[in-house]
RODO-2510 file (C-alpha; in nm, 4 decimals, decimal comma):
residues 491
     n   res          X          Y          Z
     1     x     9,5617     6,8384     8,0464
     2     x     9,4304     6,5245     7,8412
     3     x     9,2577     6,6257     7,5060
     4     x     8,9643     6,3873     7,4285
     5     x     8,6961     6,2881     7,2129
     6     x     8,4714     6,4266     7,4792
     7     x     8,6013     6,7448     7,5247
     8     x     8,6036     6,7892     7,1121
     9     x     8,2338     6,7238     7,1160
    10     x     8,1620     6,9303     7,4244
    11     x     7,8749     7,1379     7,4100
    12     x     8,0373     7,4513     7,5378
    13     x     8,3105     7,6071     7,3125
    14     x     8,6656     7,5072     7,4367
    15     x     9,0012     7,6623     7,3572
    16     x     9,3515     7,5929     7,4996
    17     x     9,6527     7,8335     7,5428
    18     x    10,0401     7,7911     7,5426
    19     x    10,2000     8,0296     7,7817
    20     x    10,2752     8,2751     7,4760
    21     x     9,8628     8,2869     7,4414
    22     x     9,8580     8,1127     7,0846
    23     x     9,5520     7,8895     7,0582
    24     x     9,7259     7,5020     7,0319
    25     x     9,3892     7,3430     7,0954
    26     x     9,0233     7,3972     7,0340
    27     x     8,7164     7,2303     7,0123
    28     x     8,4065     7,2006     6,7378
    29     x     8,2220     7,4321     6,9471
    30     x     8,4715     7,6675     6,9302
    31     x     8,4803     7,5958     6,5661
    32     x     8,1120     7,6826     6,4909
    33     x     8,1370     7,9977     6,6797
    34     x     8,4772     8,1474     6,5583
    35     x     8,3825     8,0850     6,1729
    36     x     8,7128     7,9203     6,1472
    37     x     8,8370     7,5477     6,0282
    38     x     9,1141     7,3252     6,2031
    39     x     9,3777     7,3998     5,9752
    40     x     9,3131     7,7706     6,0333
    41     x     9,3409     7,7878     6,3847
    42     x     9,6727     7,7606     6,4087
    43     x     9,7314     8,0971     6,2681
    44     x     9,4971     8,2625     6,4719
    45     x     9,6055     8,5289     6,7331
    46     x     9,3812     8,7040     7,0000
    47     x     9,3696     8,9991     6,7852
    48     x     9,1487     8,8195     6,5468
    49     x     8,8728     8,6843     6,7880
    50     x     8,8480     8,9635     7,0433
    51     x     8,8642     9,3371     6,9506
    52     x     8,9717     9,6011     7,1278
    53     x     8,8403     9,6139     7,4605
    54     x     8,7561     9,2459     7,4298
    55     x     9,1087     9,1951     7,3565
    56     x     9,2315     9,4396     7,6572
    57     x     8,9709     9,2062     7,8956
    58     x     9,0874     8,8552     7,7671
    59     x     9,4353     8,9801     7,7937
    60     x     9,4004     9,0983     8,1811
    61     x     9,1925     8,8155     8,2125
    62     x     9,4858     8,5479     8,1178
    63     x     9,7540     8,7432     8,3094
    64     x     9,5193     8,7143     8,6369
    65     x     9,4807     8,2944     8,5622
    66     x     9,8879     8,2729     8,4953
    67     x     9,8577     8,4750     8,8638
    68     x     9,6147     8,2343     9,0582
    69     x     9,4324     8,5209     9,0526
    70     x     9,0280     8,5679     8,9527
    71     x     8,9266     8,3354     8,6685
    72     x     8,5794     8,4161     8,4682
    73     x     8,4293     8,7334     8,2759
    74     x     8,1911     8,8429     8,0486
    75     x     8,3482     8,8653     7,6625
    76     x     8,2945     8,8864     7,3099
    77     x     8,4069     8,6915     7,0271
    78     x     8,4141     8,8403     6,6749
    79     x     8,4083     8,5794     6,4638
    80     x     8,5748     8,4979     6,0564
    81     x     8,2980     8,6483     5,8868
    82     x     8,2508     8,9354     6,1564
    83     x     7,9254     8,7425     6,3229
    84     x     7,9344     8,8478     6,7429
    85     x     7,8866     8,6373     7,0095
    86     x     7,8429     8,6872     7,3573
    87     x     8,0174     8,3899     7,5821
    88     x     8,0425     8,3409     8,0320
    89     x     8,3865     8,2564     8,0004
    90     x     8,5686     8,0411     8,2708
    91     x     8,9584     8,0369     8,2706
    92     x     9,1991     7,8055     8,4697
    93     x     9,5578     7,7611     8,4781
    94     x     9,7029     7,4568     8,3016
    95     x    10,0193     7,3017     8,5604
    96     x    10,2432     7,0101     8,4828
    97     x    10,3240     6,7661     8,7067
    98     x    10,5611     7,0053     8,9013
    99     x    10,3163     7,2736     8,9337
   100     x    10,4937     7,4785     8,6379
   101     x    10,2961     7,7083     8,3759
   102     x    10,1652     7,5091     8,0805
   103     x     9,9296     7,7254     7,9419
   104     x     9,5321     7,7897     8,0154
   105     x     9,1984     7,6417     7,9568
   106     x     8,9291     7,8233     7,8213
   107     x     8,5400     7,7268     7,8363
   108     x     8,3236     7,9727     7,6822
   109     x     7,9251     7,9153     7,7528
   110     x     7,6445     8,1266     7,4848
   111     x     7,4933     8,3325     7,7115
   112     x     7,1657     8,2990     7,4775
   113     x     7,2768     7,9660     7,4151
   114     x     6,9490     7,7345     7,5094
   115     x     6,9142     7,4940     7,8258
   116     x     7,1575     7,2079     7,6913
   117     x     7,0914     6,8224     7,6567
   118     x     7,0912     6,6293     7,9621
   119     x     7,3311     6,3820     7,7788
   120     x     7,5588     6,6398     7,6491
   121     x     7,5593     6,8384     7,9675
   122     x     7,6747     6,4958     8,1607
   123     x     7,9234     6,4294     7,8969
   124     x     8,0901     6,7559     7,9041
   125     x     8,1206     6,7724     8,3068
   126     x     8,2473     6,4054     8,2507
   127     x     8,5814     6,4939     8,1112
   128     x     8,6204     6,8014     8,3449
   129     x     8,5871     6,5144     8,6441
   130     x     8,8217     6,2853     8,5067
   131     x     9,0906     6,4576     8,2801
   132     x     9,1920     6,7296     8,4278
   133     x     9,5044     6,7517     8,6684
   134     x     9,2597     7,0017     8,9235
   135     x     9,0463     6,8466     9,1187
   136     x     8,6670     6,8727     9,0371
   137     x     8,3660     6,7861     9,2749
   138     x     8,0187     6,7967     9,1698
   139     x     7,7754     6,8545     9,5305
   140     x     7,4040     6,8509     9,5572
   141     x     7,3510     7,1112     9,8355
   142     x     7,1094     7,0426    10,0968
   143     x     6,8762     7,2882    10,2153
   144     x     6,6792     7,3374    10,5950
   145     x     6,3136     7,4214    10,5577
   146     x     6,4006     7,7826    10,5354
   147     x     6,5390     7,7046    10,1539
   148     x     6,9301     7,8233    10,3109
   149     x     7,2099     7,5516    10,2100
   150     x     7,3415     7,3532    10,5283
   151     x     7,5230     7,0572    10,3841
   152     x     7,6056     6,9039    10,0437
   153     x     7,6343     6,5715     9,9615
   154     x     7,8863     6,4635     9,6910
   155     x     7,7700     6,3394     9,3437
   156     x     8,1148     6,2939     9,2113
   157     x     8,4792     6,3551     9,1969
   158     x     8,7859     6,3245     8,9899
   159     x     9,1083     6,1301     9,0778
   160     x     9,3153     6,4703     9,0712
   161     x     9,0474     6,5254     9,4396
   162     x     9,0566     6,1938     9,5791
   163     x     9,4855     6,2407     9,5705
   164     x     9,4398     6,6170     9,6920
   165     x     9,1962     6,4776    10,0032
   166     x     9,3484     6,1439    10,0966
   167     x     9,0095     5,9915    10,0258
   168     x     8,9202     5,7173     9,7536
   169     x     8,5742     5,8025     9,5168
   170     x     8,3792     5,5180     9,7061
   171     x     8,4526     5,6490    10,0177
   172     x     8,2606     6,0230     9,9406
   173     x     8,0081     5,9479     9,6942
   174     x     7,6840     5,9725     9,8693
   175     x     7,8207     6,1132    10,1684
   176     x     7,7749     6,4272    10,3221
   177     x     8,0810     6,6613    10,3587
   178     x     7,9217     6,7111    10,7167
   179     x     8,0431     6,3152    10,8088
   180     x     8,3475     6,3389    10,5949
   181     x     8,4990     6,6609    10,6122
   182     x     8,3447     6,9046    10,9041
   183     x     8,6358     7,0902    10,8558
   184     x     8,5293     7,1796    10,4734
   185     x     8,1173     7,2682    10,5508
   186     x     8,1782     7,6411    10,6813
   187     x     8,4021     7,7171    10,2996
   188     x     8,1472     7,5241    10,1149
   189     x     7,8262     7,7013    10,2169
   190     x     7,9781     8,0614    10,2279
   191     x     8,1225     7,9932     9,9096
   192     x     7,7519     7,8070     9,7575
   193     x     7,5737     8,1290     9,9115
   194     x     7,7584     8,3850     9,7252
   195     x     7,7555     8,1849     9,4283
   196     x     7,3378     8,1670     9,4668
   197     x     7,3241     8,5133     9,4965
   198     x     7,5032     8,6515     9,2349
   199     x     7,4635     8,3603     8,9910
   200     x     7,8470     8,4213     8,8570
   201     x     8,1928     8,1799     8,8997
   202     x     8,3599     8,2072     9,2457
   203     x     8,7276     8,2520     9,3136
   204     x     8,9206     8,2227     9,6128
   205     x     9,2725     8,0762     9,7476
   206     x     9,2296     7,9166    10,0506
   207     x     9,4562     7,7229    10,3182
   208     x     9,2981     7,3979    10,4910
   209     x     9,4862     7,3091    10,7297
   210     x     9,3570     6,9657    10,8667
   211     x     9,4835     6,8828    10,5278
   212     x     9,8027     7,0942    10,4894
   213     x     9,6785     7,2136    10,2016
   214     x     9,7168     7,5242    10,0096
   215     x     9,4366     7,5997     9,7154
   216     x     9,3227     7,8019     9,4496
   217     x     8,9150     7,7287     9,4288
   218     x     8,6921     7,8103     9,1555
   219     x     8,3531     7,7546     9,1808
   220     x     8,0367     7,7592     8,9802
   221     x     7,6876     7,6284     8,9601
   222     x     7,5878     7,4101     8,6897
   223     x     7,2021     7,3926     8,7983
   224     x     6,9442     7,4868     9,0515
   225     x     7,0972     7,3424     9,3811
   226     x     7,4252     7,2144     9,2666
   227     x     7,7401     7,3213     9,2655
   228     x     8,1371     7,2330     9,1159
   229     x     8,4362     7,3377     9,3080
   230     x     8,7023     7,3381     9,1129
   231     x     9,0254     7,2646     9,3451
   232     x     9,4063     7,3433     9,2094
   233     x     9,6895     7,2343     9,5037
   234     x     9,9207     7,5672     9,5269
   235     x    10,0784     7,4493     9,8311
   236     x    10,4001     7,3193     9,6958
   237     x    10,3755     7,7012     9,5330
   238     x    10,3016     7,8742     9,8341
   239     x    10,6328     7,6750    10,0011
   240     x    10,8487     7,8088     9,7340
   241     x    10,7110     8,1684     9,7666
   242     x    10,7744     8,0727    10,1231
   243     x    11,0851     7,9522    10,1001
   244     x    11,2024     8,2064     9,8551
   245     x    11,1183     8,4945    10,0628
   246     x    11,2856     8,3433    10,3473
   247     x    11,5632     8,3219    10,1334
   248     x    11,5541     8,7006    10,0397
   249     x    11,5404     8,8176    10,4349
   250     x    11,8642     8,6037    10,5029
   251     x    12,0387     8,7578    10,1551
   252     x    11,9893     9,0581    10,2537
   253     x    12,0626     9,0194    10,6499
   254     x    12,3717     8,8790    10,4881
   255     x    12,4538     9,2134    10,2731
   256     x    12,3566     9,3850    10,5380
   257     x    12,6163     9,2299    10,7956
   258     x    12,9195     9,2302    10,5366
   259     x    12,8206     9,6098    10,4087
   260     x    12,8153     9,6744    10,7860
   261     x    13,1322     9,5347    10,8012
   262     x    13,3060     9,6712    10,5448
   263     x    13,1445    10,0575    10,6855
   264     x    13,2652    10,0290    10,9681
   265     x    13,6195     9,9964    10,8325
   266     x    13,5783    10,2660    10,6405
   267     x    13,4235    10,4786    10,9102
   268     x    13,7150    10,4183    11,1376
   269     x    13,9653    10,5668    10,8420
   270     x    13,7590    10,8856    10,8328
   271     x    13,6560    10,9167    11,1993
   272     x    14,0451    10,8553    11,2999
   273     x    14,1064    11,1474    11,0597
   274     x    13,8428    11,3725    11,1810
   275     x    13,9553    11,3163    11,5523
   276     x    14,3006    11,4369    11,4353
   277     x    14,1488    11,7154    11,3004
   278     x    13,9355    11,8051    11,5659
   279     x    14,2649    11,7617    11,8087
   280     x    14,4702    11,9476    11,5783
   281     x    14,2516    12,2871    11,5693
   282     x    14,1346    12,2225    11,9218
   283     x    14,5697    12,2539    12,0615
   284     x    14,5516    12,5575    11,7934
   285     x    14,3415    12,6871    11,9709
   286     x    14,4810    12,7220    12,2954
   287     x    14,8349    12,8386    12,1536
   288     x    14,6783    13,1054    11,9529
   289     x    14,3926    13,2728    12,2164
   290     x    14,5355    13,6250    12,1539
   291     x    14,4765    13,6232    11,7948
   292     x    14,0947    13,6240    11,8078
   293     x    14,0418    13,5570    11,4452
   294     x    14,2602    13,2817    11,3753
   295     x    14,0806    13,1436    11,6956
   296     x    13,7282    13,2127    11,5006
   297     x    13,8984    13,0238    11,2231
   298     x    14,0450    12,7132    11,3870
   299     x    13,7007    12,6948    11,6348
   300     x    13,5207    12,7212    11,2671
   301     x    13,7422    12,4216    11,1193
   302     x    13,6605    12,2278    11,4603
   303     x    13,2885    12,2645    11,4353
   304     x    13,3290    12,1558    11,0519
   305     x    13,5076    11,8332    11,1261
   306     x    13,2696    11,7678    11,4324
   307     x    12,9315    11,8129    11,1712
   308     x    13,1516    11,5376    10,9474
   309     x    13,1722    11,3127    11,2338
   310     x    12,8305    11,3324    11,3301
   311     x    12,7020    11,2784    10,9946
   312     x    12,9349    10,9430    10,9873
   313     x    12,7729    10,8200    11,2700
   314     x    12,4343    10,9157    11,1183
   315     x    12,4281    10,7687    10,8286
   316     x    12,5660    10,4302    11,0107
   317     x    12,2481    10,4285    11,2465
   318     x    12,0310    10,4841    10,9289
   319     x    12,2080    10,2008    10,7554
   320     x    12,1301     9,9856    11,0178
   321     x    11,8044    10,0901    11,2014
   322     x    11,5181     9,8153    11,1996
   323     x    11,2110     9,9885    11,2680
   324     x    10,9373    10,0769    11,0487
   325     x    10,8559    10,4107    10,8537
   326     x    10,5958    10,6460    11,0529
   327     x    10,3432    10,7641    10,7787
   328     x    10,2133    11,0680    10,7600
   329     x    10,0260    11,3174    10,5537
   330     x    10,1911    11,6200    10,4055
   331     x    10,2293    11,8253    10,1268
   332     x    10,5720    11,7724     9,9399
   333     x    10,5681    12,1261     9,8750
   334     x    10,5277    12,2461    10,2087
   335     x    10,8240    11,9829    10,3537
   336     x    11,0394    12,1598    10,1055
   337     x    10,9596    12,4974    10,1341
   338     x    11,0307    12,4198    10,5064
   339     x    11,3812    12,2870    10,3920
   340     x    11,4491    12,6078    10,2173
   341     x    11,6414    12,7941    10,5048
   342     x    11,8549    12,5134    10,5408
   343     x    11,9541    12,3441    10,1943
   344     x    12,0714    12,7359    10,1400
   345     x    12,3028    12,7256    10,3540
   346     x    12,4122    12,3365    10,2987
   347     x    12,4493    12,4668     9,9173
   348     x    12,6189    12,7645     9,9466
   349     x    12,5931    13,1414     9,7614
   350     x    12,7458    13,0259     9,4760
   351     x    12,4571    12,7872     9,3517
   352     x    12,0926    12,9569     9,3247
   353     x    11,7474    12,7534     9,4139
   354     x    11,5133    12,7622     9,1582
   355     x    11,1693    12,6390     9,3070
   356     x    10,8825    12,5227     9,0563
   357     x    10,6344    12,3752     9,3357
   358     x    10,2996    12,3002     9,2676
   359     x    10,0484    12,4496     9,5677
   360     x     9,7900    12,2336     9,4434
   361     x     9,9923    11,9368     9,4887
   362     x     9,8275    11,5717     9,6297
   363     x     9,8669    11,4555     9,9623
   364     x    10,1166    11,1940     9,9837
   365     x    10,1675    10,9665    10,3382
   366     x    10,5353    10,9787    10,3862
   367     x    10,7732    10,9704    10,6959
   368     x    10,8852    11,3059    10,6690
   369     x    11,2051    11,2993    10,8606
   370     x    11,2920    11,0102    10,5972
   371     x    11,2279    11,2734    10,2748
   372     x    11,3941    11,5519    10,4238
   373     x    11,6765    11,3137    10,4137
   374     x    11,6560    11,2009    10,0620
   375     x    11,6017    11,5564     9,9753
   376     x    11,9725    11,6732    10,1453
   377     x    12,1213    11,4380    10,0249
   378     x    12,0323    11,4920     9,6953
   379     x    12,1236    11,8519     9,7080
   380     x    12,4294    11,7677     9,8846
   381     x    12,5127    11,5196     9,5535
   382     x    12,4083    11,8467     9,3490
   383     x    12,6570    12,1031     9,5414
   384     x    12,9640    11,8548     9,5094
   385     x    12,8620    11,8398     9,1130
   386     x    12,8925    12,1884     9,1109
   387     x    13,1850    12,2978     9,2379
   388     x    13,2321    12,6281     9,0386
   389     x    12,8278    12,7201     9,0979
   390     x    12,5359    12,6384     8,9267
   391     x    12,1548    12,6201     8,9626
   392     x    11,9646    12,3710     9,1557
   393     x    11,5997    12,3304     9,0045
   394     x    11,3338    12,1810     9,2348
   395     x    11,0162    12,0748     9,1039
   396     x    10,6932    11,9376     9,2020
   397     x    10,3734    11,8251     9,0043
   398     x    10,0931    11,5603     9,0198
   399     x    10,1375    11,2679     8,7805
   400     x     9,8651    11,0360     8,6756
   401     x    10,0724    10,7498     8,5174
   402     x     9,9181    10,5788     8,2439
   403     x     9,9836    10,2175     8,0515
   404     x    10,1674    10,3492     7,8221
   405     x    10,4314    10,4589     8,1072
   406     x    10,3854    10,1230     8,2628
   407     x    10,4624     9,9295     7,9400
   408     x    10,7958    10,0931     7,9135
   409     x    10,8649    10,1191     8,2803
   410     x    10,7920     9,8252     8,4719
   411     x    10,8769     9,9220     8,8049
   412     x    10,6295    10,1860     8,7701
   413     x    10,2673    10,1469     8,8607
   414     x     9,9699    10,2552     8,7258
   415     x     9,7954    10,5473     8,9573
   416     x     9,7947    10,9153     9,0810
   417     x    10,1450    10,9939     9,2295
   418     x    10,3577    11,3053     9,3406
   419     x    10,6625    11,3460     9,1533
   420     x    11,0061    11,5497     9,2811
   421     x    11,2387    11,6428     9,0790
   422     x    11,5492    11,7612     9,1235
   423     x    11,8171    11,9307     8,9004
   424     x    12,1444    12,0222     8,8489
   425     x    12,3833    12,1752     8,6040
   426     x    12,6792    11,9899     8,6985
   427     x    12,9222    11,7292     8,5906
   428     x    12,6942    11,5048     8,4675
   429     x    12,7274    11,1175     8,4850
   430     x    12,8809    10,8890     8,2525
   431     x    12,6912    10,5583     8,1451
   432     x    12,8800    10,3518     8,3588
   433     x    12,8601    10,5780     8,6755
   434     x    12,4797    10,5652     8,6361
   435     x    12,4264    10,2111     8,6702
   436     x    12,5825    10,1801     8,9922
   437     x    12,5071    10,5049     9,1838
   438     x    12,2202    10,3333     9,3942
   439     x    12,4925    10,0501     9,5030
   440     x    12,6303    10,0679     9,8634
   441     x    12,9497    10,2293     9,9355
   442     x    12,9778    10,3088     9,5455
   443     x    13,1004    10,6611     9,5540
   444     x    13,2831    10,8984     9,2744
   445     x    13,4307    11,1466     9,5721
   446     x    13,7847    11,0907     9,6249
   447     x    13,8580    10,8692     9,9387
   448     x    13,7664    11,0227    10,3039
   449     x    13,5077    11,2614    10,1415
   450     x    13,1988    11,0006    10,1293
   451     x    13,0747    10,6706    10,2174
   452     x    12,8536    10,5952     9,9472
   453     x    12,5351    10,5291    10,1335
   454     x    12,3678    10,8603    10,0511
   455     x    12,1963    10,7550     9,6929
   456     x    12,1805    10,3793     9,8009
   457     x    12,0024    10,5367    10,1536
   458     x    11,7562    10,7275     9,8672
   459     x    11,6777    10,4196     9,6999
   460     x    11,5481    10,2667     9,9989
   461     x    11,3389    10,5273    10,1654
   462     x    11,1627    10,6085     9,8845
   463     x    11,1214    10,1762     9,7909
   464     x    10,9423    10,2027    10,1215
   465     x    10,7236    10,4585    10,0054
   466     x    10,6376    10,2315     9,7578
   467     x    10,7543    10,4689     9,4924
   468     x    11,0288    10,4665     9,2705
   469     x    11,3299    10,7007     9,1883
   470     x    11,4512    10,7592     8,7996
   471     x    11,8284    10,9340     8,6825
   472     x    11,8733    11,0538     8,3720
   473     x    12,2619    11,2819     8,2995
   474     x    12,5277    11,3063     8,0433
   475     x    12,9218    11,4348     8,1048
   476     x    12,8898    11,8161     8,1350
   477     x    12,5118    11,8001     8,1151
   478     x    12,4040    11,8075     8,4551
   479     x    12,1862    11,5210     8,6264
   480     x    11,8053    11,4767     8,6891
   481     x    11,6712    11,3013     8,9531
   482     x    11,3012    11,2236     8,9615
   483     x    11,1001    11,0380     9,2596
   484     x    10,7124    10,9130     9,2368
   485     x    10,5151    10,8679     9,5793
   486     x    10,2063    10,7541     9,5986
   487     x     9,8914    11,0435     9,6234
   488     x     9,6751    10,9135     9,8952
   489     x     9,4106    11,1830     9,8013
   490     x     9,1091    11,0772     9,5460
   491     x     9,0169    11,3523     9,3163
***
């Protein structure tokens, strides 16, 4: 963006941010208003114009602009000597040529401030029509008898339009976007209609096609009957999201194919020596039918090694299944409760379950054959950390999570979730180990006893219950694992 005699002299106030928010640019408007000289504002931060919850909004504010996300509010300014002001605030994002961050623009209008100077006004849209790298059209909306908008006609536009529409300035001034654009009229009047009614800025991203064009529209309405679009090209954006996620689906198709790969090599080691097993007990068997409880035994080791091979095959069609999660809703509590019977006798006598579960707990939507499976194999992991007995601890609760939690975990969201937790006294985990426990086919059991997909397995189910999973364990301290879901109940 060009900074110009006209935009110092502007009658609105003007400020311009680098993308570390610092104020690099301001004009006298913004001067008067703030209490501040040139030479002071470059040591001014945020904190000293806007305070606190003015700060919080101009902060969420910028972050939604750096976003192509909504653009204008309602904010105070505080200014040197503590004077307030009340300013309609209208944010863009400030590209370079390449469509990278630069910083954003600011304009701040006095919402007491009087009806401005014809003169001024002109001179201030001036510079928004020809220096800025968006494009900017100003349209006089025409109205049927009823008073209802059903064309505009265009007044002017900037260079940064004429190169975003293929069109030169002499071409559309004085025409109607009717005879020059049909394809445009339908956006323009539902976007001029909300903008009469609620008498605030506009925001929408929007794809024209007859164009191939992807954009991020602001719009506004500087008068009775007229309105500015504001129009910033995305599209080369939108292809590299594109392209980039395109990119991600054949990344991890790849991963997928070589971790298939390399399973399947290691499933063939342990099925080959759970066949041998299985063939082994089973001849046993035959030789040794008087002795009825070394038959019980051997039948007992066959039924053992058949459960492993089953599971083998299991977790393969897991690792590999395409089709989407079947949401549901359910009580954690009551899916685990349900579980009880069963992780008893998966754990054995020697470890005792200690259940903390909350009967109040949130609804959460979750695919419940997909939980029960994180929850086994987490108590599975727990059991083979505990090979001389211990206690397994199961908890539930429901978790509002906060900013604070946010700030310091940022794959954490703010909301009402249901949080599991599970554990152990065991082993423990060394640094190391916990960095790499959700990684396929990472395993700490000796060869032929796992094939490291249970954690990695965890990971994902509970990534597609857009939640999140957190470990925490020393050496000889046990291991906690905690999972968020989202609550789907509003209380």
């Amino acid at each position: 963006m060009l900074y110009t005699d006209e935009m110092y002299h502007a009658p609105h106030a003007l400020y311009v941010l680098d993308t570390a928010d610092k104020i690099i640019k301001c004009n006298r408007r913004f001067l008067e208003i703030s209490g501040y000289n040139e030479n002071e504002v470059a040591s001014i931060r945020l904190e000293d114009i806007f305070r606190k919850n003015d700060l919080r909004r101009m902060q969420d504010a910028i972050v939604q602009v750096k976003k192509w996300e909504k653009t204008s509010l309602e904010n105070k300014i505080t200014g040197k000597e503590g004077k307030t002001i009340h300013l309609s605030l209208t944010g863009w994002r400030v590209p370079n040529s390449r469509g990278s961050l630069l910083g954003t623009a600011w304009i701040g209008q006095d919402i007491p401030y009087s009806i401005l100077a014809v003169a001024n006004r002109d001179r201030f849209y001036q510079w928004l029509y020809d220096e800025m790298l968006n494009g900017f059209v100003l349209f006089a909306m025409l109205l049927n008898p009823a008073g209802a908008p059903e064309d505009a006609l265009f007044l002017d536009v900037n260079s940064a339009f004429e190169h975003l529409v293929g069109r030169e300035k002499r071409q559309l001034i004085g025409k109607r976007v009717n005879e020059i654009f049909p394809w445009m009229k339908k956006y323009l009047i539902q976007t001029y209609k909300k903008v009469a009614k609620t008498g605030e800025p506009f925001h929408s991203v929007h794809s024209f096609q007859e164009i191939e064009k992807h954009c991020e529209i602001n719009a506004f309405s500087p008068e009775k009957d007229r309105i500015i679009l504001i129009f910033t090209d995305i599209t080369a954006y939108k292809r590299t999201e594109e392209e980039k996620r395109h990119l991600q689906l054949q990344l991890i198709q790849s991963q997928k194919l070589e971790g298939i790969g390399r399973l399947a090599g290691g499933i063939a080691h342990d099925f080959n020596n759970l066949l041998t097993a299985i063939l082994g007990y089973t001849d046993l068997a035959f030789i040794q039918t008087d002795n009825r409880e070394q038959l019980k035994e051997n039948l007992s080791q066959i039924r053992y090694a058949t459960q492993r091979a089953a599971k083998l095959v299991e977790q393969l069609l897991i690792f590999s299944r395409k089709q989407p999660i079947e949401l549901k809703s359910h009580k954690l509590s009551e899916v685990i409760e349900n579980l009880l019977k069963m992780l008893k006798r998966i754990i054995g006598e020697d470890i005792h379950i200690s259940l903390e579960l909350d009967p109040d707990l949130w609804i959460s939507r979750i695919d419940r054959t997909q939980i029960e499976q994180v929850i086994m194999n987490l108590a599975v992991n727990a059991r083979d950390a505990m090979t001389k007995g211990g206690m397994l601890r199961i908890q539930t609760e429901n978790v509002n999570i906060g900013k604070e939690y946010v700030k310091s975990h940022s794959y954490a969201r703010l909301g009402k979730f249901v949080s599991l937790t599970m554990e152990d006294t065991g082993v423990g985990m060394d640094e190391e180990t916990l960095h790499k426990i959700f990684e396929p086919f990472f395993t700490t059991k000796k060869s032929g006893e796992g094939t490291g997909l249970g954690l990695s397995m965890v990971y994902g189910i509970i990534k597609e219950h857009e939640g999140w999973i957190t470990v925490s364990s020393e050496r000889r301290k046990g291991s906690v694992f905690k999972i968020y879901l989202p609550a789907c109940t509003k209380y």
